[in-house]
C-alpha positions in Angstrom: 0.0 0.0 0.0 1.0 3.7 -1.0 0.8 6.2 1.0 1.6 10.1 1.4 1.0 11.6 4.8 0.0 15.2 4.3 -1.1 15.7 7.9 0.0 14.4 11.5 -0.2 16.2 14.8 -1.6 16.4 17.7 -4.6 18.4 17.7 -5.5 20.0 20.8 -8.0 21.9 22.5 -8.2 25.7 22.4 -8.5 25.4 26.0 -6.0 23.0 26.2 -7.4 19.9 28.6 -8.8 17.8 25.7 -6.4 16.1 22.5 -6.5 13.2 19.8 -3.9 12.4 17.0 -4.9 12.9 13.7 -3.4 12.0 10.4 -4.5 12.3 6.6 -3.2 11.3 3.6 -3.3 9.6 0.2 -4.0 6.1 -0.2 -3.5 3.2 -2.8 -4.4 0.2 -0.5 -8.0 -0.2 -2.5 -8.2 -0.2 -6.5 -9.6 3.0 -5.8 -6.8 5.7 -5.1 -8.4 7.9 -2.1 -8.4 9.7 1.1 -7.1 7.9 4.3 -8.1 10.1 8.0 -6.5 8.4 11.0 -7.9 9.4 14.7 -5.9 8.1 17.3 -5.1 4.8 15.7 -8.0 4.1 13.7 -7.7 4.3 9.9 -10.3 4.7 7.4 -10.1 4.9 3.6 -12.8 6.8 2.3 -14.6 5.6 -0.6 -14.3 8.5 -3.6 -17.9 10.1 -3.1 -17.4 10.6 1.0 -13.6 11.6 0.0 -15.1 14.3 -1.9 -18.0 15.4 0.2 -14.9 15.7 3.1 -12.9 17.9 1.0 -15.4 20.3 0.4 -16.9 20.6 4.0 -13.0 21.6 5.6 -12.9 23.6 2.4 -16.0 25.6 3.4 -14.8 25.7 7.0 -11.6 27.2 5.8 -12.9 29.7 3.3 -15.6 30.8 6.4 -12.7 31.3 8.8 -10.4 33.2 5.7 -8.1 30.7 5.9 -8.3 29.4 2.0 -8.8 32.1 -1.1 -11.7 32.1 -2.9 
């Protein structure tokens, strides 16, 4: 399996008590080349359609908050 990590960290709370580990990449481990989000150890590989729809949601977030150009 393929892989290219694009994000790993851990991601913590603003007010600092609460964390998790996240991770999200590319993967080739199914015919179908797609999106991989891990949460503290558990991996999923999103099917094309629910990779897409994932996309577009952070994408609105970040456009909302300024943080993407239009």
């Amino acid at each position: 399996m393929a892989t290219t990590m694009y994000f790993d960290k851990v991601v913590k709370d603003q007010g600092g008590e609460l964390s998790f580990e996240i991770g999200l990449g590319r993967s080739s481990f199914y015919p179908e080349d797609s999106i991989y989000l891990t949460i503290d150890g558990k991996t999923v590989i999103m099917d094309l359609a629910t990779a897409k729809e994932f996309v577009n949601a952070v994408a609105s977030v970040g456009r909302y908050h300024g943080l993407l150009e239009e």
